[in-house]
DSSP file (Angstrom, degrees, kcal/mol; ACC not computed):
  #  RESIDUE AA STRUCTURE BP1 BP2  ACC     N-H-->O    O-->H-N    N-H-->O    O-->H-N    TCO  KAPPA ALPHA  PHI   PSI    X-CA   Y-CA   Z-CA
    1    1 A X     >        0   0    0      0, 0.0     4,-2.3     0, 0.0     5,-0.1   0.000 360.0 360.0 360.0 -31.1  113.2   25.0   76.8
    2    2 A X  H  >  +     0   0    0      1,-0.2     4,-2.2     2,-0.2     5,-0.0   0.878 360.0  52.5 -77.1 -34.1  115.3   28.2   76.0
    3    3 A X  H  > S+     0   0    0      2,-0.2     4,-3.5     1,-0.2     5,-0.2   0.889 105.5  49.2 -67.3 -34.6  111.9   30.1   76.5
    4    4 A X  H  > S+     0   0    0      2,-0.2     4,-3.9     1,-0.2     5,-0.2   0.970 116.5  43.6 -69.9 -31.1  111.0   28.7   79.9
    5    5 A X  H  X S+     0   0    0     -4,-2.3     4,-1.8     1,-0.2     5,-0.2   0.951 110.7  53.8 -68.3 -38.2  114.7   29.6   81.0
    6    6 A X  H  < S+     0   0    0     -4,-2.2     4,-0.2     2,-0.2    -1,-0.2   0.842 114.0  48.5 -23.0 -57.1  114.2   33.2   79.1
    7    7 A X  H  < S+     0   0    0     -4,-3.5     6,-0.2     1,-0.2    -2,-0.2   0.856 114.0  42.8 -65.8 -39.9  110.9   33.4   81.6
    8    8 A X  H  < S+     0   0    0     -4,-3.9    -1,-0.2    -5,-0.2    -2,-0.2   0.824 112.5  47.5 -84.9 -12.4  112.6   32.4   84.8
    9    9 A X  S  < S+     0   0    0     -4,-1.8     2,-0.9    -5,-0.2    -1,-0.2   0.489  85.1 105.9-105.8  13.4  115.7   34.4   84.7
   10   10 A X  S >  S-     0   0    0     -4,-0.2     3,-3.0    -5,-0.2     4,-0.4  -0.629  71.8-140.7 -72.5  97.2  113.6   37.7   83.6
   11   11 A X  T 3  S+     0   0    0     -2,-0.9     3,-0.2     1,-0.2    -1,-0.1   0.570  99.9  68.6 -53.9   8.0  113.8   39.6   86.9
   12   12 A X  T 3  S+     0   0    0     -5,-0.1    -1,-0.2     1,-0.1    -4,-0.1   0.454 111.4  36.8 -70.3 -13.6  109.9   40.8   86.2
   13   13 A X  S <  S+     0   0    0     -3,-3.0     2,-0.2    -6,-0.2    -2,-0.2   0.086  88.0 110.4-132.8  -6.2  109.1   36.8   86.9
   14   14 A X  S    S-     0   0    0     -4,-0.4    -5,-0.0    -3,-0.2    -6,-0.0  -0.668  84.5 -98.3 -99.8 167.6  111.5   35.9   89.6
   15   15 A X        +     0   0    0     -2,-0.2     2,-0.2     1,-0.1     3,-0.1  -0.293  45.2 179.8 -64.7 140.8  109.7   35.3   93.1
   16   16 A X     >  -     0   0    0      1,-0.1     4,-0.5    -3,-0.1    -1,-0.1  -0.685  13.9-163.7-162.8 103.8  110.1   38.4   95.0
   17   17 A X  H >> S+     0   0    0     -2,-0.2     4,-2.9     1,-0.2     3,-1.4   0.905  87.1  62.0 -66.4 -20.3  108.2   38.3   98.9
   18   18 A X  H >> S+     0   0    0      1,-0.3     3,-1.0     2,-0.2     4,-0.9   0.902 101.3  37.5 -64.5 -52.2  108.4   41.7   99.0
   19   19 A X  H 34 S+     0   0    0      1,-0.3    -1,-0.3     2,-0.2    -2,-0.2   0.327 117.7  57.8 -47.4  -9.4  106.4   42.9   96.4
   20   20 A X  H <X S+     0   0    0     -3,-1.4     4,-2.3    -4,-0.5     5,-0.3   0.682 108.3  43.4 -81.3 -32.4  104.0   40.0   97.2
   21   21 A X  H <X S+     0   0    0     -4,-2.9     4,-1.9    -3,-1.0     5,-0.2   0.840 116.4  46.7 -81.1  -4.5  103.4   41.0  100.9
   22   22 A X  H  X S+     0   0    0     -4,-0.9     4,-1.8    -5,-0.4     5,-0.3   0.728 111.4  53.9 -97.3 -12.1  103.1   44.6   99.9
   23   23 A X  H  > S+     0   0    0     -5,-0.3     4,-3.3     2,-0.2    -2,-0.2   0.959 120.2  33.6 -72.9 -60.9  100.7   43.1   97.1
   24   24 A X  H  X S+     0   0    0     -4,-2.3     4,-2.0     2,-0.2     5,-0.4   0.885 105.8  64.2 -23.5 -76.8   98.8   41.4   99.9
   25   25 A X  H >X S+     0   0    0     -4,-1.9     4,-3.9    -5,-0.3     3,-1.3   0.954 106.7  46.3 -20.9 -81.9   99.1   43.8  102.3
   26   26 A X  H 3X S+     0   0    0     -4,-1.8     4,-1.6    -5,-0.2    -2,-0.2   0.919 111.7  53.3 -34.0 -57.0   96.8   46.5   99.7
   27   27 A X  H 3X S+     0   0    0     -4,-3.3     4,-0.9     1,-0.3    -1,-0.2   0.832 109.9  41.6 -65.2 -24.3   94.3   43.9   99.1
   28   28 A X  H <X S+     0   0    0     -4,-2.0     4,-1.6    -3,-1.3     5,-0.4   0.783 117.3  50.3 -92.3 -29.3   93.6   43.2  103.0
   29   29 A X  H  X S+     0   0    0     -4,-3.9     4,-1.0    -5,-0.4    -2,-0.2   0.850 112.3  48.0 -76.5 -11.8   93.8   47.3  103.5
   30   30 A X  H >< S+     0   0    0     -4,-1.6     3,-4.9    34,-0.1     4,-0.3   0.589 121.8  45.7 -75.2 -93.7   90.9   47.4  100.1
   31   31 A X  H 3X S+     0   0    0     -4,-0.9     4,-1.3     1,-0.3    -2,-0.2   0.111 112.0  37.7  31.4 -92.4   89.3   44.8  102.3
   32   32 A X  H 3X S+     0   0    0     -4,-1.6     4,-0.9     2,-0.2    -1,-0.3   0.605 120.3  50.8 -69.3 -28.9   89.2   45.7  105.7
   33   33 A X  H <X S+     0   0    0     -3,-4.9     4,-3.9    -4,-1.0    28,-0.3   0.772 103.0  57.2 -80.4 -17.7   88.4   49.3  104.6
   34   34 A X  H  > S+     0   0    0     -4,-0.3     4,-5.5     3,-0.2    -2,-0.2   0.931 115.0  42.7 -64.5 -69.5   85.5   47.9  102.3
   35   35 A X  H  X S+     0   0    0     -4,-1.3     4,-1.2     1,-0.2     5,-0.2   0.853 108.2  56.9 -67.4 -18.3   84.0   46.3  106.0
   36   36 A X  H  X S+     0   0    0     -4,-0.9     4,-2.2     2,-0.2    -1,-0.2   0.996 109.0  44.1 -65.3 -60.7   84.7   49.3  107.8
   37   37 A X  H  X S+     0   0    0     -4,-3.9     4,-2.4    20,-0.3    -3,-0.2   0.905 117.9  44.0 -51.8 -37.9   82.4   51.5  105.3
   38   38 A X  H >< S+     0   0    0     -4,-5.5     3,-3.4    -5,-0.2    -2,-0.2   0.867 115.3  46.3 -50.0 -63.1   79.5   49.0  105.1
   39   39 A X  H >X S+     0   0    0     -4,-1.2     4,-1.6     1,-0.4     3,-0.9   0.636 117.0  51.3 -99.7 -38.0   79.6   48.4  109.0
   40   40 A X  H 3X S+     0   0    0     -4,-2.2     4,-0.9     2,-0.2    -1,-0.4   0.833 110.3  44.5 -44.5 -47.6   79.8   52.4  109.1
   41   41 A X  H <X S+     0   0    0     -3,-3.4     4,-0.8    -4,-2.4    -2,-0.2   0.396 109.8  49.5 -91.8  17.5   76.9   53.2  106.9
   42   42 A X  H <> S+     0   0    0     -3,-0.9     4,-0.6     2,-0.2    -1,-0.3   0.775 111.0  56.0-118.5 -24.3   74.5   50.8  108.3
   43   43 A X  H  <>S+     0   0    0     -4,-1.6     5,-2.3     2,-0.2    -2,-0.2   0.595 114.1  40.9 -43.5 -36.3   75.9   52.7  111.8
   44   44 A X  H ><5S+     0   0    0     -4,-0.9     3,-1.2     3,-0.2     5,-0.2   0.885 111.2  55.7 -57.0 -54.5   74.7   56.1  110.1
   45   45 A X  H 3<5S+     0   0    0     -4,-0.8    -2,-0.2     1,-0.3    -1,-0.1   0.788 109.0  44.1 -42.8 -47.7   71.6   54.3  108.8
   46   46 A X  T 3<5S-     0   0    0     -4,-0.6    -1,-0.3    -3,-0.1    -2,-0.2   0.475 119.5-116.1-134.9 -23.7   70.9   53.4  112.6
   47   47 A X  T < 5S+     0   0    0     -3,-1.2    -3,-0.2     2,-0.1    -2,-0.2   0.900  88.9 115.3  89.0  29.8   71.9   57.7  113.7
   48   48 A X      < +     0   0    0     -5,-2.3     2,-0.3     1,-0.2    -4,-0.2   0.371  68.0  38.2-115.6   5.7   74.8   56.1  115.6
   49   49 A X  S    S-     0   0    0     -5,-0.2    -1,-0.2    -6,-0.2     2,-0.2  -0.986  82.2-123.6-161.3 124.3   77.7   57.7  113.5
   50   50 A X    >   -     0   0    0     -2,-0.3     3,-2.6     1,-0.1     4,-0.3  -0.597  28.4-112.1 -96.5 179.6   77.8   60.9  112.1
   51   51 A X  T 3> S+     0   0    0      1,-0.4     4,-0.9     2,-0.2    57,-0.1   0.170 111.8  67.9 -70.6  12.3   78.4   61.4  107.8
   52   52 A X  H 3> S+     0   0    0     -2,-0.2     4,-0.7     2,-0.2    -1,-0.4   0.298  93.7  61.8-118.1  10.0   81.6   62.7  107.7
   53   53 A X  H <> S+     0   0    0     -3,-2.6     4,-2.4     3,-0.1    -2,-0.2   0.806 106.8  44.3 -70.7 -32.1   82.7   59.1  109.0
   54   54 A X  H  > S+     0   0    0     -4,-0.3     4,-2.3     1,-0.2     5,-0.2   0.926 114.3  53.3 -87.5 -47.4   81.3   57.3  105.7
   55   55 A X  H  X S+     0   0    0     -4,-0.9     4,-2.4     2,-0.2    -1,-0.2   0.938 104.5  46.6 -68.9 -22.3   82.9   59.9  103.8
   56   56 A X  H >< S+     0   0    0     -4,-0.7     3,-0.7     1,-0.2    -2,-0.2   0.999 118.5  47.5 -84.1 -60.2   86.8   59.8  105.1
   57   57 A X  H >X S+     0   0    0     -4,-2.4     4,-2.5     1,-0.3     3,-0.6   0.654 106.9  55.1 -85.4   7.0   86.7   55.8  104.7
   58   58 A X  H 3X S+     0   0    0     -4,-2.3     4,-2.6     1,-0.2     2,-0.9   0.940 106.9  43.4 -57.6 -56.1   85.3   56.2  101.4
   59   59 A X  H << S+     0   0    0     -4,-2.4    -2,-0.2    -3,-0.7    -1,-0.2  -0.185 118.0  60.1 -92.5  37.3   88.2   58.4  100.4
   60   60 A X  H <> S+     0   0    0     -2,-0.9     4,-1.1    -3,-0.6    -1,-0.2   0.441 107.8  39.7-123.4 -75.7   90.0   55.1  102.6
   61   61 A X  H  X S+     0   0    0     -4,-2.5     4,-3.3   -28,-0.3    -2,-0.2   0.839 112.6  51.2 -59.9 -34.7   88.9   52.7  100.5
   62   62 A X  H  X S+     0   0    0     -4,-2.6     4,-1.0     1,-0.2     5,-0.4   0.993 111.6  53.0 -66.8 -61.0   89.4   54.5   97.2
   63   63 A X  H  > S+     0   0    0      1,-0.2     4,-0.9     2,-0.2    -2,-0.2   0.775 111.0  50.4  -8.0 -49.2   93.2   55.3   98.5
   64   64 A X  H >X S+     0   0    0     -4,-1.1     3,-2.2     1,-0.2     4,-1.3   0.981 106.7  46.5 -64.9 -75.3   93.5   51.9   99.0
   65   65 A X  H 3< S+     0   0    0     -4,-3.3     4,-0.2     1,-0.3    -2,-0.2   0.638 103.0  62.7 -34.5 -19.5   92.4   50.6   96.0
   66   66 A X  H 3X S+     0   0    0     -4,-1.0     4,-2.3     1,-0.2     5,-0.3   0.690 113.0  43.6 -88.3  -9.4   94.6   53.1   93.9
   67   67 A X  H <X S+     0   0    0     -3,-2.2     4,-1.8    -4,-0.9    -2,-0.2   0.915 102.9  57.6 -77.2 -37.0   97.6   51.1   95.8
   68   68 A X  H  < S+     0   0    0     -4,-1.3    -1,-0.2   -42,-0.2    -2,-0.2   0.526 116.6  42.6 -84.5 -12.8   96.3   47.7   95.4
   69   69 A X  H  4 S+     0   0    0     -5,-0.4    -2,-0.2    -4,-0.2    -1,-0.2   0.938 110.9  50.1 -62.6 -61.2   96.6   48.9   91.5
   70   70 A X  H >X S+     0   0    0     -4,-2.3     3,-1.4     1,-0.2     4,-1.1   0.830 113.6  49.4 -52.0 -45.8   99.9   50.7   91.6
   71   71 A X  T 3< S+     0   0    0     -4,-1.8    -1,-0.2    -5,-0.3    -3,-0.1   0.612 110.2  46.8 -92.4  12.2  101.4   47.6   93.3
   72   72 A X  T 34 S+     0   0    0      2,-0.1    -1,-0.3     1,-0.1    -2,-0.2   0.016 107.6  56.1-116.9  20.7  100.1   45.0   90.9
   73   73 A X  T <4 S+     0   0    0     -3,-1.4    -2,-0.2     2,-0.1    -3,-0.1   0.485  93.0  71.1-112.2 -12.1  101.1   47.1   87.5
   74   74 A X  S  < S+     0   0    0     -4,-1.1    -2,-0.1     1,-0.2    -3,-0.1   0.949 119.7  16.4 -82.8 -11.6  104.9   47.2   88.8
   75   75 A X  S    S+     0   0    0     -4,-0.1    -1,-0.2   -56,-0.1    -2,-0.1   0.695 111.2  98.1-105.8 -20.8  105.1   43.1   88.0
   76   76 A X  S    S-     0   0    0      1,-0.1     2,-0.4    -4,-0.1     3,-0.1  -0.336  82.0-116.5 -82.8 150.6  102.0   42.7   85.8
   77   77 A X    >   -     0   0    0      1,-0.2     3,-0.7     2,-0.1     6,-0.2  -0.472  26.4-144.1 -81.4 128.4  101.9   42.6   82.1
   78   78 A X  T 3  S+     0   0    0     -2,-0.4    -1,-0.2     1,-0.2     6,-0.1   0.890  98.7  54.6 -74.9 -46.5   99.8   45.9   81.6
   79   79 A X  T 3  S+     0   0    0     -3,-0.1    -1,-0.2     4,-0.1    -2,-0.1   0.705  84.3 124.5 -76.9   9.3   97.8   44.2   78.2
   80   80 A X    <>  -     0   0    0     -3,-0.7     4,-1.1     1,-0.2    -4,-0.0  -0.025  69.9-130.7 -47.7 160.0   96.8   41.1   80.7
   81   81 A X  H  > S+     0   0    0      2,-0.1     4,-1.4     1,-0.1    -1,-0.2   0.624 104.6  48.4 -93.7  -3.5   93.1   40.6   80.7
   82   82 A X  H  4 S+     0   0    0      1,-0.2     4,-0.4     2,-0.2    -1,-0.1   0.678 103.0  54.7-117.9  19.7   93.2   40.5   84.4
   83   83 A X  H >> S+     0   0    0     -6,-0.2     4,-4.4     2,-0.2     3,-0.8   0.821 107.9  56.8 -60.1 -51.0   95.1   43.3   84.9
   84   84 A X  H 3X S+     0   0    0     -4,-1.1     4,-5.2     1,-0.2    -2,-0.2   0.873 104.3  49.1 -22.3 -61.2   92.4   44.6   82.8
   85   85 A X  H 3X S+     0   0    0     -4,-1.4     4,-1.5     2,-0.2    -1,-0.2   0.729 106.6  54.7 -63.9 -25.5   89.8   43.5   85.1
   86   86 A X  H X> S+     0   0    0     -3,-0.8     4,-2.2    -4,-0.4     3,-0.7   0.950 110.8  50.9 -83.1 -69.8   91.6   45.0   88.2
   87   87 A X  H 3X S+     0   0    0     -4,-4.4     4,-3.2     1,-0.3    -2,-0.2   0.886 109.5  48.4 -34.4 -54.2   91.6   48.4   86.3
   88   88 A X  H 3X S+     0   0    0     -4,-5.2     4,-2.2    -5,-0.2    -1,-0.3   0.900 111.5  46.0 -68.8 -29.5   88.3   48.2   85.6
   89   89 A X  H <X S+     0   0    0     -4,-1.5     4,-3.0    -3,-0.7    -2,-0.2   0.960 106.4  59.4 -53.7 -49.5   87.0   47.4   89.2
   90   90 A X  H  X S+     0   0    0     -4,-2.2     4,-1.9     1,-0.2     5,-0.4   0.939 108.2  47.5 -54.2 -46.1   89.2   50.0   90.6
   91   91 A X  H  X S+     0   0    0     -4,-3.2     4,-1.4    -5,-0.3    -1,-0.2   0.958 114.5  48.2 -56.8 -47.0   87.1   52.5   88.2
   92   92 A X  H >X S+     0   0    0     -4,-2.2     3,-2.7     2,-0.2     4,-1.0   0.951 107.9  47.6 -56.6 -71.4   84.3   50.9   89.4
   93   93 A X  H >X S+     0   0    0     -4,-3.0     4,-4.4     1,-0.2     3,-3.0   0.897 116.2  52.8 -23.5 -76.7   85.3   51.1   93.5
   94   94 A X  H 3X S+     0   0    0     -4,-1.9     4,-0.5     1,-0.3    -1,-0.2   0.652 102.1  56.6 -63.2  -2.6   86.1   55.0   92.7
   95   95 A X  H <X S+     0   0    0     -3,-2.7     4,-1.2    -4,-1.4    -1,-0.3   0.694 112.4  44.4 -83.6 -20.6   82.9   55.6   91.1
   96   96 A X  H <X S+     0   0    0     -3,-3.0     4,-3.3    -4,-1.0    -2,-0.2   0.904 105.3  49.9 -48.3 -75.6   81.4   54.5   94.1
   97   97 A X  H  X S+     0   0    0     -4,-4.4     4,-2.8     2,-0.2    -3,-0.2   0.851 110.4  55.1 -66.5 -16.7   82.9   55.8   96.7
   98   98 A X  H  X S+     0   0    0     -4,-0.5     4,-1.7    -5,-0.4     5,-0.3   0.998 111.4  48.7 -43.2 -72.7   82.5   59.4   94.8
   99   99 A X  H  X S+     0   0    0     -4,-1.2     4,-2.1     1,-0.2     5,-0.4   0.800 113.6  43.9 -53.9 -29.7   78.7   58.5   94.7
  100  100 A X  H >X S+     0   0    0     -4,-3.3     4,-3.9     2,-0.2     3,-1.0   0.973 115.1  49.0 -85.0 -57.8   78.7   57.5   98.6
  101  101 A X  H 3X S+     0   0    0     -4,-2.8     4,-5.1     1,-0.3    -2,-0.2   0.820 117.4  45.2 -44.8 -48.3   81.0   60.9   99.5
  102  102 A X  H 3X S+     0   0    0     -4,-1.7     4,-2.4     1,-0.2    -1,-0.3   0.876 112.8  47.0 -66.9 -41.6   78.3   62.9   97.3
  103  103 A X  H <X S+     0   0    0     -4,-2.1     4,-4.8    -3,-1.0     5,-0.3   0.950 116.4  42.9 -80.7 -42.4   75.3   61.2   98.8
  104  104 A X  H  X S+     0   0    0     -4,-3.9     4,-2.6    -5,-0.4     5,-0.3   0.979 121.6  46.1 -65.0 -47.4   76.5   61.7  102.8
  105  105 A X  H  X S+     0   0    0     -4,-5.1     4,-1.6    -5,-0.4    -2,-0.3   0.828 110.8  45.6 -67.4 -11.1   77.5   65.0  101.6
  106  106 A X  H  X S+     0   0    0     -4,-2.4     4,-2.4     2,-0.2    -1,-0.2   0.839 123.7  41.5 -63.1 -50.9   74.1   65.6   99.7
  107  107 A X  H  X S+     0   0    0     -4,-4.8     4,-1.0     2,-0.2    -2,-0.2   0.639 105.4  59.2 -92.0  -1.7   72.5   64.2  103.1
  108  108 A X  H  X S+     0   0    0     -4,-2.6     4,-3.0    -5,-0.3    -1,-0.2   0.866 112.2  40.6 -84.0 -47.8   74.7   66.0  105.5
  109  109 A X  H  X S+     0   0    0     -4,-1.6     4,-2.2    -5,-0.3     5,-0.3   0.965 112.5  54.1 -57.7 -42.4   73.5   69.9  103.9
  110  110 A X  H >X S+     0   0    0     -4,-2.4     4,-1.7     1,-0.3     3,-0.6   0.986 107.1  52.7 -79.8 -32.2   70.0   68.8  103.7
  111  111 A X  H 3X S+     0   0    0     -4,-1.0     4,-1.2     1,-0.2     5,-0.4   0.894 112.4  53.2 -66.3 -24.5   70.5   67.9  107.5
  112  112 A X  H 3X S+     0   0    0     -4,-3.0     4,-1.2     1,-0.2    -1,-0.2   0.819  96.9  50.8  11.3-107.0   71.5   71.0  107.9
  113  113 A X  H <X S+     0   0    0     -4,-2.2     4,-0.7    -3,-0.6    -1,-0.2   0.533 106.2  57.9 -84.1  -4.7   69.5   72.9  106.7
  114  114 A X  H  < S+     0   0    0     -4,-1.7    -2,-0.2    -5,-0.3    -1,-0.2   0.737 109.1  52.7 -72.6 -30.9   66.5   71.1  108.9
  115  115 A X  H >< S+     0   0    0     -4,-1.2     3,-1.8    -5,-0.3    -2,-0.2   0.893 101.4  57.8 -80.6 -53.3   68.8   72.1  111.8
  116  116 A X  H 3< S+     0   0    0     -4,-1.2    -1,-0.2    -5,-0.4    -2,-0.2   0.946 111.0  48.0 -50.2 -28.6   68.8   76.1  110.4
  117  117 A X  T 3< S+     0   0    0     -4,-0.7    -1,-0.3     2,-0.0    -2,-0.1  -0.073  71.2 132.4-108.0  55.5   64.7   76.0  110.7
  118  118 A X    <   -     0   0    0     -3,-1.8     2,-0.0     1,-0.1    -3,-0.0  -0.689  66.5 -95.3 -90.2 158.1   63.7   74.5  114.3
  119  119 A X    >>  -     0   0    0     -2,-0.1     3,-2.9     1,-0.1     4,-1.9  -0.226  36.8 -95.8 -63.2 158.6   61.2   76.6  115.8
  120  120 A X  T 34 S+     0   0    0      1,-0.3     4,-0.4     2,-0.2    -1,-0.1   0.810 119.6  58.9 -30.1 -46.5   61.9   79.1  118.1
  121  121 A X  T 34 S+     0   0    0      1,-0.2    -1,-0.3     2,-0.1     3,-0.2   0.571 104.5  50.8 -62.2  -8.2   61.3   76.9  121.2
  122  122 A X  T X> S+     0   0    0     -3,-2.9     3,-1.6     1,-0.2     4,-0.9   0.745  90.4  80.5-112.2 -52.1   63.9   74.3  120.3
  123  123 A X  T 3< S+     0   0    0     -4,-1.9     4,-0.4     1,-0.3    -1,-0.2   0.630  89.3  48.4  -6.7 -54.3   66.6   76.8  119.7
  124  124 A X  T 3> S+     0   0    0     -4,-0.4     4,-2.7    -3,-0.2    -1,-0.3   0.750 113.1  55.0 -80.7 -33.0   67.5   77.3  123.5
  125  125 A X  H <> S+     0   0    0     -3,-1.6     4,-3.4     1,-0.2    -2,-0.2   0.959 119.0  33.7 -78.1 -54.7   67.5   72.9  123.2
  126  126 A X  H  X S+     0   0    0     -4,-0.9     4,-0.7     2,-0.3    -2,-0.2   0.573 112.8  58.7 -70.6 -16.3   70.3   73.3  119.9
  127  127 A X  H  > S+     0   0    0     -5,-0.4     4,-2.2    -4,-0.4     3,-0.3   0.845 117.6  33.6-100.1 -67.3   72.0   76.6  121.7
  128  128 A X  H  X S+     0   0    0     -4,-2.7     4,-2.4     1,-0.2    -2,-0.3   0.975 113.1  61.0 -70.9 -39.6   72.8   73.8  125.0
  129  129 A X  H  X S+     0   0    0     -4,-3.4     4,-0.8     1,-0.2    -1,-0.2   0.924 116.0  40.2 -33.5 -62.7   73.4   70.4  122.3
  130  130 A X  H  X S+     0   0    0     -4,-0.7     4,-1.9    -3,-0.3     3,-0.3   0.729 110.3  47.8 -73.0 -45.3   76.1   72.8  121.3
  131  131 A X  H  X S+     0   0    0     -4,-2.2     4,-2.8     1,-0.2    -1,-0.3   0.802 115.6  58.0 -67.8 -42.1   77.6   74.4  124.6
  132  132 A X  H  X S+     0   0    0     -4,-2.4     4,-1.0     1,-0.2    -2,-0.3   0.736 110.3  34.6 -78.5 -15.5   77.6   70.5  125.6
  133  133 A X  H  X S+     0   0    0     -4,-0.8     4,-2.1    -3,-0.3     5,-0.2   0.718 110.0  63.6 -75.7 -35.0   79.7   69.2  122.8
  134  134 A X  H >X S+     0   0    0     -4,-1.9     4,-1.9     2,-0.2     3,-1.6   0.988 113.0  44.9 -33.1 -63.6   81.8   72.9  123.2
  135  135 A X  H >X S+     0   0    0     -4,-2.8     4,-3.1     1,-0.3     3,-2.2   0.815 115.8  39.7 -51.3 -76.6   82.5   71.0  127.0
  136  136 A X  H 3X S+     0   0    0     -4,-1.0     4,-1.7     1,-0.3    -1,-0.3   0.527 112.7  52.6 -46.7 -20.4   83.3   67.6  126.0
  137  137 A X  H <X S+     0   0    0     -4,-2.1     4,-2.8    -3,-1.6    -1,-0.3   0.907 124.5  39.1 -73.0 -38.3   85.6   68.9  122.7
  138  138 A X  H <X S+     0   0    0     -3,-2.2     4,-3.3    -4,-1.9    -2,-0.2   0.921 111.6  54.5 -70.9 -52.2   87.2   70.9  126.0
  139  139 A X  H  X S+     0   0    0     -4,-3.1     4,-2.5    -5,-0.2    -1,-0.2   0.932 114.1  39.7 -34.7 -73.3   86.9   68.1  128.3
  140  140 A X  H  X S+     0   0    0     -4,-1.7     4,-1.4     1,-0.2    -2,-0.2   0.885 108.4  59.9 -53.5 -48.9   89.0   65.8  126.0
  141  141 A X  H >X S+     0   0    0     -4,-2.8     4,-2.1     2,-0.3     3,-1.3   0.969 107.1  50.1 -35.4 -65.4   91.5   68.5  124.9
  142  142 A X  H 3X S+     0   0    0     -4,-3.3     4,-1.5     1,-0.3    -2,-0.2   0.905 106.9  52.6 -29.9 -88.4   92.5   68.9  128.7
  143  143 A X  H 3X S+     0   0    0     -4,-2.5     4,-1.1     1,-0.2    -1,-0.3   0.484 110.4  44.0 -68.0   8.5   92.9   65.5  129.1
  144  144 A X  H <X S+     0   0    0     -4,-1.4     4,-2.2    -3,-1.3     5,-0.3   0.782 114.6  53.4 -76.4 -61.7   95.6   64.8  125.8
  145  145 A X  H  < S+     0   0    0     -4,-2.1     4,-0.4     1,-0.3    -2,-0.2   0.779 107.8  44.4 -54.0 -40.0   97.2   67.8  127.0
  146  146 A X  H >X S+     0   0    0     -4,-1.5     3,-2.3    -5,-0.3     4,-1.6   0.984 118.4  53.5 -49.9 -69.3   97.4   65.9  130.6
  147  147 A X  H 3< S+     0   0    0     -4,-1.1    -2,-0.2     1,-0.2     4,-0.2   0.652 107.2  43.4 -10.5 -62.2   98.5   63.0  128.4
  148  148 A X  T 3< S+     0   0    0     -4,-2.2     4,-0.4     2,-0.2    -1,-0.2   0.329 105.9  61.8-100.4  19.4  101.1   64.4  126.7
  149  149 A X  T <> S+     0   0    0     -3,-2.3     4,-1.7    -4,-0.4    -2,-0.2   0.558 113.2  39.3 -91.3 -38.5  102.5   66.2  129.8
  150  150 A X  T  < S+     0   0    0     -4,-1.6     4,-0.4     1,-0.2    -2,-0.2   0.598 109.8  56.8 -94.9   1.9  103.1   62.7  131.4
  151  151 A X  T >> S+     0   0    0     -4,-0.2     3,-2.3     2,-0.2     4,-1.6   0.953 103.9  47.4 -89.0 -43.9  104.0   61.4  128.8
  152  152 A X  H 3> S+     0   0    0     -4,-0.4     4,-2.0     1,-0.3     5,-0.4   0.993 115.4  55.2 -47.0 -80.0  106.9   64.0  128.3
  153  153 A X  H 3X S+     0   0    0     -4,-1.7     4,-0.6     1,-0.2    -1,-0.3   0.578 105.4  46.1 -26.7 -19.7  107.6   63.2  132.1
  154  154 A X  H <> S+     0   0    0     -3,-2.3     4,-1.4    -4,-0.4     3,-0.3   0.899 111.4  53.5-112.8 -75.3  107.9   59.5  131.5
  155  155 A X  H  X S+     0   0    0     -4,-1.6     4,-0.8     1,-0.2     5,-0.3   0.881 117.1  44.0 -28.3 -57.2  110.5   60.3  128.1
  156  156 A X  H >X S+     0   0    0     -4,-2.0     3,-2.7    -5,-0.3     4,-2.4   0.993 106.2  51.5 -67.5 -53.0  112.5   62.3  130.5
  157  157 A X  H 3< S+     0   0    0     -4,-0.6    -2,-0.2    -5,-0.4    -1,-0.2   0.773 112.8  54.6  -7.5 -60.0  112.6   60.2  133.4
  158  158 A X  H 3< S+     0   0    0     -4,-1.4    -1,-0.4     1,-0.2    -2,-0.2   0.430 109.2  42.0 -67.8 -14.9  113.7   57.8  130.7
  159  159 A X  H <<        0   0    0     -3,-2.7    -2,-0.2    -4,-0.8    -1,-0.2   0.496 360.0 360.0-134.4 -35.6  116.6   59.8  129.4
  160  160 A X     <        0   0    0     -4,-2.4    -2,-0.2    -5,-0.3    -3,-0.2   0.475 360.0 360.0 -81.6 360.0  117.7   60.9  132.9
């Protein structure tokens, strides 16, 4: 009896929602970042997404995962076996997503370098691909700038 009261009045053991919703909270961000890469790379697979998407929510999901670690060691008994198991997955998770960052970046040079040898005639096709993404990076820039001119207008407005 003197042990179970020992267990419950050990603040390491007493109910505490924050540290559970923030425990939660990681595990739905491993999660949701987990669907985000699949749903991404089968969206690369398909040419609909380019490779530097798969790599920034790889380095999404590992981030996550180092959180959903961090915030289960500050209550968890460190020799636990399933703390254990959580460690080791997380190795696992960041051995992945290293291998996926390497492989889009492995397949992003080799696309590359297919781009560095079109024949001459396609050139003038790769010279206007380019001058038309120049416009639309331009396009959109304009309009935030537009954006954040009314918006400032709207913040004053407010103030006034």
């Amino acid at each position: 009896m003197k042990e179970n009261n020992k267990i419950l009045n050990n603040p390491k053991y007493r109910n505490d929602p924050t540290w559970a919703n923030g425990l939660i909270s990681a595990s739905k961000n491993v999660a949701s970042g987990v669907m985000m890469l699949v749903r991404t790379c089968n969206a690369t697979l398909r040419g609909d997404v380019e490779e530097e998407a798969i790599i920034a929510l790889s380095s999404n999901v590992a981030s996550a995962t180092a959180q959903l670690v961090t915030a289960s060691r500050v209550r968890a008994d460190p020799n636990s076996g399933s703390q254990r198991n959580l460690d080791d997955s997380a190795k696992s998770v960041a051995r992945a997503t290293d291998k996926m960052v390497k492989t889009a970046k492995l397949y992003q040079d080799k696309h590359e370098h297919t781009d560095d040898i079109l024949p001459a005639n396609t050139s003038i096709i790769h010279k206007l691909e380019q001058q038309m993404s120049i416009l639309r990076l331009e396009k959109q820039l304009e309009q935030a700038r537009r954006n954040f001119t009314n918006q400032n207008k709207e913040d004053y407005k407010r103030t006034v």
